[in-house]
TORKOL-4160 file (C-alpha; in steps of 0.2 Angstrom, whole numbers, padded with zeros to 4 digits, m for minus):
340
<pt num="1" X="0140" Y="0276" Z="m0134"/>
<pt num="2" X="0131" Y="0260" Z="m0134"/>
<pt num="3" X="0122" Y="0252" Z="m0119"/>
<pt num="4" X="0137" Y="0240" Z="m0113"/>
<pt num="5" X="0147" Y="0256" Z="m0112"/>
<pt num="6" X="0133" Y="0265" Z="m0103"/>
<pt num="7" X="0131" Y="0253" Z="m0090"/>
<pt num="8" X="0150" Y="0249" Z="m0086"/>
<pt num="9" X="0153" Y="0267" Z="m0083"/>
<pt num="10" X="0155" Y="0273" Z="m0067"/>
<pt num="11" X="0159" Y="0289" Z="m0063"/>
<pt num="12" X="0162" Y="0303" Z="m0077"/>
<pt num="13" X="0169" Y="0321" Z="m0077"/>
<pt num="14" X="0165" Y="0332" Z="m0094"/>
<pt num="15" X="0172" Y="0349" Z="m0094"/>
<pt num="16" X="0176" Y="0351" Z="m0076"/>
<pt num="17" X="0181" Y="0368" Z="m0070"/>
<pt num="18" X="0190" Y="0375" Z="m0055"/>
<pt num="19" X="0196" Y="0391" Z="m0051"/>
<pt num="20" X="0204" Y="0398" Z="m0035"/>
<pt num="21" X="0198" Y="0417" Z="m0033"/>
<pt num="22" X="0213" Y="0426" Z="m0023"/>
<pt num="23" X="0216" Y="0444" Z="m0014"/>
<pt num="24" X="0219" Y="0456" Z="m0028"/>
<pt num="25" X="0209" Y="0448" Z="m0040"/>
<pt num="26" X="0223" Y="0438" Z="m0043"/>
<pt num="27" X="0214" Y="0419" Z="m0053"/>
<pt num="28" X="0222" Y="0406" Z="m0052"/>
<pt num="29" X="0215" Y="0391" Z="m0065"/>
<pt num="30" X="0218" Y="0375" Z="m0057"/>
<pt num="31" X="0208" Y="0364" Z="m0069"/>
<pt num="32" X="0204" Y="0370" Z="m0086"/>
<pt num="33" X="0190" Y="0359" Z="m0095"/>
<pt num="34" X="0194" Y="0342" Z="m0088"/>
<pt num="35" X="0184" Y="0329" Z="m0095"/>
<pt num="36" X="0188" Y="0310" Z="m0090"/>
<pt num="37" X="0178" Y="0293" Z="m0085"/>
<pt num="38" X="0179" Y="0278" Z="m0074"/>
<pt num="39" X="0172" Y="0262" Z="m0077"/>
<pt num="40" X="0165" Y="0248" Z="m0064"/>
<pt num="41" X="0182" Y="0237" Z="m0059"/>
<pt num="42" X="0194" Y="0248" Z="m0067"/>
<pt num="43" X="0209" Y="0256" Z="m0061"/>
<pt num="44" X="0215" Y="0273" Z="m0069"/>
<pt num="45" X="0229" Y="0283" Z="m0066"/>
<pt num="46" X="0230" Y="0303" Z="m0064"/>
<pt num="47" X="0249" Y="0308" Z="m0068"/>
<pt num="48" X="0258" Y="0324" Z="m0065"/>
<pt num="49" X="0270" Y="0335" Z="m0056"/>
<pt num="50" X="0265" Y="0344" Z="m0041"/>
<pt num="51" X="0251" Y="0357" Z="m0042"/>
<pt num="52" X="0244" Y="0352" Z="m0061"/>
<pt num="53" X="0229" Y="0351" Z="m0056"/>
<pt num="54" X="0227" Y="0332" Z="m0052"/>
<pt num="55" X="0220" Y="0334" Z="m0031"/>
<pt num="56" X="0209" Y="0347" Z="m0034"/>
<pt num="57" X="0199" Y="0337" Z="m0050"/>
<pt num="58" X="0197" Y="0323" Z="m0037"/>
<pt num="59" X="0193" Y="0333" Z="m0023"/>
<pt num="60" X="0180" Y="0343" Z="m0034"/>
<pt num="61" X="0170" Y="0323" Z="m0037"/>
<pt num="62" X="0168" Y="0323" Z="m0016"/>
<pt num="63" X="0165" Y="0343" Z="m0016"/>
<pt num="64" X="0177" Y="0348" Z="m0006"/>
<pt num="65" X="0184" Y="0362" Z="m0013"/>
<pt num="66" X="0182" Y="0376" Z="m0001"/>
<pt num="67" X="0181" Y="0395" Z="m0005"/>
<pt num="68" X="0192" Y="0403" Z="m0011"/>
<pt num="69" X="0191" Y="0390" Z="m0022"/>
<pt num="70" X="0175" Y="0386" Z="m0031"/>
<pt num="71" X="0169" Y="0375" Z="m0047"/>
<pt num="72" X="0164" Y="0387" Z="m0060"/>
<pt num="73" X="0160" Y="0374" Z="m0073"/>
<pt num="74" X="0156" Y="0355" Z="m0078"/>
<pt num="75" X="0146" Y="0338" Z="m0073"/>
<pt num="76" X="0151" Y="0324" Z="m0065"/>
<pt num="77" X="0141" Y="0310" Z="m0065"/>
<pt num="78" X="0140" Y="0294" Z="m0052"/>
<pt num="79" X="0132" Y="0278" Z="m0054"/>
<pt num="80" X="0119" Y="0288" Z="m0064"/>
<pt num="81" X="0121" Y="0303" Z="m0050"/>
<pt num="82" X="0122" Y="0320" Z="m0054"/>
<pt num="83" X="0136" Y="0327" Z="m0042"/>
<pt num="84" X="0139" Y="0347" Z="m0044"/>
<pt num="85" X="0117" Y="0348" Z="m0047"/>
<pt num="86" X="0113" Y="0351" Z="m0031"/>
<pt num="87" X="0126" Y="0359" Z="m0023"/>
<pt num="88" X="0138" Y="0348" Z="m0010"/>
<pt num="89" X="0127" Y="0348" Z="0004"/>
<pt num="90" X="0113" Y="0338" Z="m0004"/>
<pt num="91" X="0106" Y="0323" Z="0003"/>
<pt num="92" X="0113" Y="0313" Z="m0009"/>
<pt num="93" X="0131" Y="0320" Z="m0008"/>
<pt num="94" X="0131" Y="0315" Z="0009"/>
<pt num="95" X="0126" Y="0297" Z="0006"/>
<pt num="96" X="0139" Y="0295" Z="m0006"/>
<pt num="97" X="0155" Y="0304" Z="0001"/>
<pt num="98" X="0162" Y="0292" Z="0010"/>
<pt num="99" X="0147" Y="0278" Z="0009"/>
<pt num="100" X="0149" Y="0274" Z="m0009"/>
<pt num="101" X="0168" Y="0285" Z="m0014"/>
<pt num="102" X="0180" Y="0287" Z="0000"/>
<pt num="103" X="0197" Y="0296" Z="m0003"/>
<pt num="104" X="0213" Y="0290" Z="0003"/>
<pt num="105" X="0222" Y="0305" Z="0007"/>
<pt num="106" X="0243" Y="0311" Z="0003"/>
<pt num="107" X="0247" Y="0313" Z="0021"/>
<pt num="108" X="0238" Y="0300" Z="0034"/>
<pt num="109" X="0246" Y="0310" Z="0049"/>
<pt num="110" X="0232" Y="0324" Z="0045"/>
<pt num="111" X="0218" Y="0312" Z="0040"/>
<pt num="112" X="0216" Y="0308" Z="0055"/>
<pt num="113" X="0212" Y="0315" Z="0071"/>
<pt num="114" X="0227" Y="0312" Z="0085"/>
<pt num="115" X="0215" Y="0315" Z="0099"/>
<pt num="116" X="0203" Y="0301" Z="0095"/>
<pt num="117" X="0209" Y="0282" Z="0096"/>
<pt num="118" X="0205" Y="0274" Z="0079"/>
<pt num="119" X="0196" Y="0264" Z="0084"/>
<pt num="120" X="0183" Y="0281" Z="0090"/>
<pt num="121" X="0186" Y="0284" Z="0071"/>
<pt num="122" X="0181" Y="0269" Z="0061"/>
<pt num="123" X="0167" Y="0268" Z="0071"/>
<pt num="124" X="0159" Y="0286" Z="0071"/>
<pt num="125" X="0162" Y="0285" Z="0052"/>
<pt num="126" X="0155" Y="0268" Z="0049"/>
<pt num="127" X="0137" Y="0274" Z="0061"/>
<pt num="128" X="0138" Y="0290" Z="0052"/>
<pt num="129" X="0133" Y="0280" Z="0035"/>
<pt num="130" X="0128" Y="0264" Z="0040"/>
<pt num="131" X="0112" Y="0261" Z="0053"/>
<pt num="132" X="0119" Y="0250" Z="0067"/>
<pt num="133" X="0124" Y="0252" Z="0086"/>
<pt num="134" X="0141" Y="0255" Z="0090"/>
<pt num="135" X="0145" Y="0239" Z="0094"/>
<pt num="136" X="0141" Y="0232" Z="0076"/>
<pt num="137" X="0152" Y="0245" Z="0070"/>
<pt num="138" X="0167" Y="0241" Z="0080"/>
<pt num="139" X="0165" Y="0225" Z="0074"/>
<pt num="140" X="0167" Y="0227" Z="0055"/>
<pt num="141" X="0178" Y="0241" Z="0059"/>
<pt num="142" X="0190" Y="0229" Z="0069"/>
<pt num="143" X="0186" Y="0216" Z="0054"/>
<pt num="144" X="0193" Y="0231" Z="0042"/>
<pt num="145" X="0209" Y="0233" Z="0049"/>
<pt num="146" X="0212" Y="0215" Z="0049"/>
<pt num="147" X="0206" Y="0212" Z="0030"/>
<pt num="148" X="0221" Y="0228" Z="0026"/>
<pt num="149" X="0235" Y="0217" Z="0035"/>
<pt num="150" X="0236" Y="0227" Z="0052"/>
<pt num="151" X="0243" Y="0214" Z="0067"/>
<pt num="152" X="0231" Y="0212" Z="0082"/>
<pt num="153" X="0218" Y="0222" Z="0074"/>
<pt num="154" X="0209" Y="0222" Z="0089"/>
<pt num="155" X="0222" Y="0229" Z="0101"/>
<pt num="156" X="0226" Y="0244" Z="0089"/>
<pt num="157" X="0208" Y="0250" Z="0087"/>
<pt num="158" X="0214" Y="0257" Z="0105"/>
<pt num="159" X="0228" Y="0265" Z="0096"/>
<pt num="160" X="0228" Y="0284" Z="0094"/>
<pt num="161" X="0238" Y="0287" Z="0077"/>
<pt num="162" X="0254" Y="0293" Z="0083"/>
<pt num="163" X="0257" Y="0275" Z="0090"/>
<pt num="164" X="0255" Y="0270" Z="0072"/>
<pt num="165" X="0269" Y="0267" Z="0058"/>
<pt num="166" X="0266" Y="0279" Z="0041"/>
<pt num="167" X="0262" Y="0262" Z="0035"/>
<pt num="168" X="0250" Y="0259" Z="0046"/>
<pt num="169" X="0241" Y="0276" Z="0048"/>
<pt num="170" X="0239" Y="0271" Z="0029"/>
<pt num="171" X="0232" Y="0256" Z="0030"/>
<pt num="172" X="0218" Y="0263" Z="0043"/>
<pt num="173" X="0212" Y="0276" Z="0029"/>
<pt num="174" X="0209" Y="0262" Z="0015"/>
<pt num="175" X="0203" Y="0251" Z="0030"/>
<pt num="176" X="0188" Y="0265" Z="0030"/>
<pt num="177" X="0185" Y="0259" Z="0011"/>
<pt num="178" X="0185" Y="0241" Z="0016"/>
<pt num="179" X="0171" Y="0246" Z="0032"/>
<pt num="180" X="0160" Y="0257" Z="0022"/>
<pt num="181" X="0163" Y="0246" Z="0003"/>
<pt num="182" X="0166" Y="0262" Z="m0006"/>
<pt num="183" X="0161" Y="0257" Z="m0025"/>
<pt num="184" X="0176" Y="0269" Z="m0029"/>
<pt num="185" X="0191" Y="0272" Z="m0019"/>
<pt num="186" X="0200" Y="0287" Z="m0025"/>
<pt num="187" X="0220" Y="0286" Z="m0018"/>
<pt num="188" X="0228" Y="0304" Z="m0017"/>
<pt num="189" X="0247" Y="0302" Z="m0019"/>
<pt num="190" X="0243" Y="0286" Z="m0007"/>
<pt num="191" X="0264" Y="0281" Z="m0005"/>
<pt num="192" X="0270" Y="0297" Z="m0002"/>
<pt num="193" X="0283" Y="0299" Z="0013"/>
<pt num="194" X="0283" Y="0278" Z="0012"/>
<pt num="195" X="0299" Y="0271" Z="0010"/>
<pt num="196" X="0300" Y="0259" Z="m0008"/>
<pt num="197" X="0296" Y="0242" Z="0002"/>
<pt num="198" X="0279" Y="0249" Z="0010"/>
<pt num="199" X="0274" Y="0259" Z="m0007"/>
<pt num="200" X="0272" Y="0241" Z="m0018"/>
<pt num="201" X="0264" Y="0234" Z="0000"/>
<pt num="202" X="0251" Y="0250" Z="0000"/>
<pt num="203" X="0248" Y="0246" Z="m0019"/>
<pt num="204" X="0245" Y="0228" Z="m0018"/>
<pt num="205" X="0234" Y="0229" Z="m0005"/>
<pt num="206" X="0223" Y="0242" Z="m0017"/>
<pt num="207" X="0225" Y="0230" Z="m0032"/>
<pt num="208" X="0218" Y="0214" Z="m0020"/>
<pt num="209" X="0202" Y="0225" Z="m0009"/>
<pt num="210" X="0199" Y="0229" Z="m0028"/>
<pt num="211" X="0196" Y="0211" Z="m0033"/>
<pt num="212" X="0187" Y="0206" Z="m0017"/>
<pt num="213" X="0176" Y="0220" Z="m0017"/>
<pt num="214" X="0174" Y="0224" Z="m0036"/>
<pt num="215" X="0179" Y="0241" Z="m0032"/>
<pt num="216" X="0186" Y="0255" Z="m0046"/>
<pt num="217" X="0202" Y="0263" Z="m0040"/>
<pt num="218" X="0209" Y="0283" Z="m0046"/>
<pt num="219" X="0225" Y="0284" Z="m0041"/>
<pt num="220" X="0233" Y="0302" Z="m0040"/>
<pt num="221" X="0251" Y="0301" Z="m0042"/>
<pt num="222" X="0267" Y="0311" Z="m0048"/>
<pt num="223" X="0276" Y="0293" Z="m0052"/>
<pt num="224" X="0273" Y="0286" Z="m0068"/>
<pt num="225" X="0283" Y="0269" Z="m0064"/>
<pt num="226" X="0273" Y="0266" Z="m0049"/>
<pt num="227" X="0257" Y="0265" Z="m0056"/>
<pt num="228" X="0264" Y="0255" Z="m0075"/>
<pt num="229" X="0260" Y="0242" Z="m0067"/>
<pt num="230" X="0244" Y="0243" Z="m0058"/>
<pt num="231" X="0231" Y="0256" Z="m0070"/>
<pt num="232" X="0224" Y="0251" Z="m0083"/>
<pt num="233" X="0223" Y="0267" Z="m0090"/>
<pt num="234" X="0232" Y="0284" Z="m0087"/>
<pt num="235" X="0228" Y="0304" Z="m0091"/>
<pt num="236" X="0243" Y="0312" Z="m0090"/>
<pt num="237" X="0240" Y="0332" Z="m0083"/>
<pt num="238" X="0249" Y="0345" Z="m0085"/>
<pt num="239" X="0245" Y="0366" Z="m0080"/>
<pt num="240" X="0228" Y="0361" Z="m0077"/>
<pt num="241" X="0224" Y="0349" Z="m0091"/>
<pt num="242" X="0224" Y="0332" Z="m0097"/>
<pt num="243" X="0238" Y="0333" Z="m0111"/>
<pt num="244" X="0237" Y="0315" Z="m0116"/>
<pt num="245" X="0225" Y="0297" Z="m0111"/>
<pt num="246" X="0225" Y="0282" Z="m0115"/>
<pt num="247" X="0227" Y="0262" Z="m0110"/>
<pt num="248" X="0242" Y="0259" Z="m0099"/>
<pt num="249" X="0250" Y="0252" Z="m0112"/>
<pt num="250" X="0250" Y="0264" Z="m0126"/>
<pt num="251" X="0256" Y="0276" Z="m0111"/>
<pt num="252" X="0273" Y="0267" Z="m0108"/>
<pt num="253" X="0276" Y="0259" Z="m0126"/>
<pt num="254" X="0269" Y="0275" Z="m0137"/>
<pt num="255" X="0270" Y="0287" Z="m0128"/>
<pt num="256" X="0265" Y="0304" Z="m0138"/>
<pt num="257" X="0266" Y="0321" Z="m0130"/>
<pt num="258" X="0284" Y="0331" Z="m0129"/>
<pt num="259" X="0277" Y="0331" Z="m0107"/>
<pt num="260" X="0274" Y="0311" Z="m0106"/>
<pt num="261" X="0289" Y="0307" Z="m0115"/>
<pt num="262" X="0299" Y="0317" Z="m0103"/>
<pt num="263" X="0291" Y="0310" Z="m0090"/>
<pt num="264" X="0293" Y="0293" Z="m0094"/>
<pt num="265" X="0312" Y="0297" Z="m0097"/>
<pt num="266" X="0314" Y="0304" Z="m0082"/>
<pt num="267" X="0309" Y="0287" Z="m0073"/>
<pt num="268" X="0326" Y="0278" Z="m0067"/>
<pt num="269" X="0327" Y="0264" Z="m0076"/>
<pt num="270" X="0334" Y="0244" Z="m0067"/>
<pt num="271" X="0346" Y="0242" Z="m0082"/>
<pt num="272" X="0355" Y="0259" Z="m0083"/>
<pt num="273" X="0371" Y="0260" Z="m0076"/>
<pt num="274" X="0373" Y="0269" Z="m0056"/>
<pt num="275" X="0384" Y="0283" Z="m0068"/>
<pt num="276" X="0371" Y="0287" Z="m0080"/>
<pt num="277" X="0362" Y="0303" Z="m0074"/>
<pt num="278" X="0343" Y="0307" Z="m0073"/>
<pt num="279" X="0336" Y="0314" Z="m0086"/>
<pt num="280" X="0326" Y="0329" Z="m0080"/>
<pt num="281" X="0312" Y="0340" Z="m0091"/>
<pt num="282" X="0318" Y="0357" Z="m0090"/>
<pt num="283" X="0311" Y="0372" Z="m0083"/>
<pt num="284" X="0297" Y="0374" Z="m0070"/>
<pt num="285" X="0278" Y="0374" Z="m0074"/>
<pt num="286" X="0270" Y="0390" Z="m0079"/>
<pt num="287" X="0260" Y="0399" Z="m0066"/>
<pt num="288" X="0240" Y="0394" Z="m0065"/>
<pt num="289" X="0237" Y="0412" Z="m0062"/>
<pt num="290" X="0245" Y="0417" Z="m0079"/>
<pt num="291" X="0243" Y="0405" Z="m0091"/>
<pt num="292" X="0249" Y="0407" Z="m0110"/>
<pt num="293" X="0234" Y="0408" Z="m0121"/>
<pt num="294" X="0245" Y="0395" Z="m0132"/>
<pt num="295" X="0254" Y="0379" Z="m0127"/>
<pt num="296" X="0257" Y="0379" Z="m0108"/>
<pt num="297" X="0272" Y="0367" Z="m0112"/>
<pt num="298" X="0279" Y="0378" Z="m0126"/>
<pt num="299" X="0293" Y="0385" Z="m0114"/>
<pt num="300" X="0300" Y="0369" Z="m0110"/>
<pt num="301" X="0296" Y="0356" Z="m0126"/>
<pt num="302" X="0310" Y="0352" Z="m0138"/>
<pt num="303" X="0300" Y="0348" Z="m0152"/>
<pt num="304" X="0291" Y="0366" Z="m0151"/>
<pt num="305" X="0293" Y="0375" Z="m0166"/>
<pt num="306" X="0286" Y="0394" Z="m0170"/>
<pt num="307" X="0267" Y="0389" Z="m0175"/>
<pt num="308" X="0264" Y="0381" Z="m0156"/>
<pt num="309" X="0266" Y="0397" Z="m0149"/>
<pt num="310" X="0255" Y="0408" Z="m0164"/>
<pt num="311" X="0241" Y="0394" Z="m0160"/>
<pt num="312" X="0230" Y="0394" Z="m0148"/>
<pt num="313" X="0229" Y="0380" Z="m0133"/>
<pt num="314" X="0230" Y="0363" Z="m0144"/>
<pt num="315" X="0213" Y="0350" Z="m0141"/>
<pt num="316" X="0213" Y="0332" Z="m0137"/>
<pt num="317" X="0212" Y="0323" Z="m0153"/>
<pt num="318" X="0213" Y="0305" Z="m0156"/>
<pt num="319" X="0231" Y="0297" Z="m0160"/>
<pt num="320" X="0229" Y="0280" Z="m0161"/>
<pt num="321" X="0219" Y="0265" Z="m0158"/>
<pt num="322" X="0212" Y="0260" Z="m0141"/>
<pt num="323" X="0206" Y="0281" Z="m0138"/>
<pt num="324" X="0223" Y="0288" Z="m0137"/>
<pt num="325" X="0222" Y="0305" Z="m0137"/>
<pt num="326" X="0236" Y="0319" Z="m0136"/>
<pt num="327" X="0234" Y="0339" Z="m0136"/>
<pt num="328" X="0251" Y="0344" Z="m0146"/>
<pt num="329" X="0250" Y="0354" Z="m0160"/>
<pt num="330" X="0266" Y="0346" Z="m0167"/>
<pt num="331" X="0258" Y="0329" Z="m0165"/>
<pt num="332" X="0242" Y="0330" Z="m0173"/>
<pt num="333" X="0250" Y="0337" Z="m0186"/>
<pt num="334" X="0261" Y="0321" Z="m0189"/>
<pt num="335" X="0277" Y="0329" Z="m0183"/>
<pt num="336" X="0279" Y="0318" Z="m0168"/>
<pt num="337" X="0271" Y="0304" Z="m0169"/>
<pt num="338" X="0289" Y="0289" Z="m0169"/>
<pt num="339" X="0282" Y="0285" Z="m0150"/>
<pt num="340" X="0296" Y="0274" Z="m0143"/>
């Protein structure tokens, strides 16, 4: 890695683990030797079906996993920053959860707390990072909620969240990015229970406090068509594990793994005909507390064949130009490589 490469990278994940220890010394592996990067200005895109593991590498970068969970192995480096050294009550953790990385949370409703106004909020977060009095705080927090398109920003800082839209409740939590100007804004599933209109509003809105503020942007999300047109690069998980990365482009044009191409398919598609049936993957994903020691897609792939299962878990290897990389044993062995 040369220099220009050193000091555009932002954040970096190599060989991240996370294990959740139940009752019964029952384990469930929710990340399984995760390793990913973000550079300065860049948006990347986490992709997956529910429970594959995508929240819970994002949550491990703040440290907030909580027992029964706990990070059993891996580095993730900040800005230069040793995350998981220290342990997450550091100093240094606390400067930078929610000073220089704040996360945008699935369900807005539980971010935040329905006995405090928002204003209360936005404030006590801002003073809890940034030395000022608690005017100067509802100032720039009142200057946040403007700057993410909420109306009279200044009469619903007195709101309490419940007298707020889904929208709007939305908007507050990237407006704690904007107050505190996070260097990284990680968005966890950040249009979830939006109707279509208000998805592409929340999404713009990200794409244009990216710009201003020369932010980096990890967006968490299940929908591959949302974020075609917003990352720059995707990881596509599955059972814990990134199964395929690469640059937006190469994603959706060349798309390699059996599980991305399903995915992709499965997107509804403007020309298709109201008649024309979703395409769905088959099956369910394997349980993370008894994963196969071979392919965790083998059960539902179409293109397996009888050596997938009598190898052991396939790695990332490189599958094309601008560092694709796929894990498929049928594609690196030049079985599956026509794209689309």
């Amino acid at each position: 890695m040369d220099n220009v490469e050193k000091n555009n990278r932002l954040l970096e994940c190599k060989n991240l683990e996370v294990a959740f220890y139940m009752e019964g010394d029952k384990v469930v592996h929710a990340v399984n030797n995760v390793s990913y990067y973000v550079d300065r200005n860049e948006v990347v895109a986490v992709v997956g079906e529910s429970g594959c593991g995508k929240s819970v590498t994002q949550m491990s970068t703040l440290q907030l996993i909580v027992p029964p969970g706990k990070i059993v192995n891996g580095d993730i480096v900040f800005d230069g920053i040793q995350l998981l050294k220290d342990g997450k009550n550091c100093t240094k953790m606390e400067d930078i959860r929610g000073n220089r990385i704040s996360m945008i949370f699935q369900e807005p409703m539980t971010s935040l707390n329905p006995v405090f106004t928002v204003g209360q909020q936005l404030t006590d977060i801002i003073r809890a990072h940034k030395k000022m009095t608690k005017k100067e705080a509802w100032d720039i927090a009142t200057e946040a909620l403007s700057e993410v398109g909420i109306p009279d920003a200044a009469s619903r800082m007195k709101n309490y969240p419940f007298e707020m839209s889904g929208g709007m409740r939305q908007r507050v939590l990237i407006a704690l990015s904007v107050a505190c100007q996070t260097d990284l804004i990680i968005a966890d599933e950040p249009t979830t229970a939006l109707d279509v209109t208000v998805q592409a509003q929340v999404m713009e809105l990200l794409m244009d406090l990216k710009s201003r503020h020369n932010s980096s942007i990890v967006v968490v999300t299940h929908n591959l068509g949302l974020v075609s047109r917003y990352a720059d690069r995707i990881y596509v998980m599955y059972a814990g594990r990134i199964i395929e990365s690469g640059t937006t482009r190469d994603i959706l044009t060349e798309p390699k793994h059996p599980y991305t191409l399903g995915l992709l398919d499965a997107v509804p598609k403007i020309e298709d005909d109201k008649n024309v049936d979703l395409i769905p993957i088959e099956g369910a994903p394997p349980s993370l507390s008894a994963l196969p020691d071979y392919c965790a897609f083998y059960p539902r792939c179409p293109y397996k064949n009888d050596g997938c299962k009598n190898r052991c878990v396939p790695d990332l290897k490189i599958v094309g130009e601008n560092n694709h990389y796929c894990a498929c044993h049928v594609v690196n062995d030049g079985g599956l490589n026509n794209g689309r």
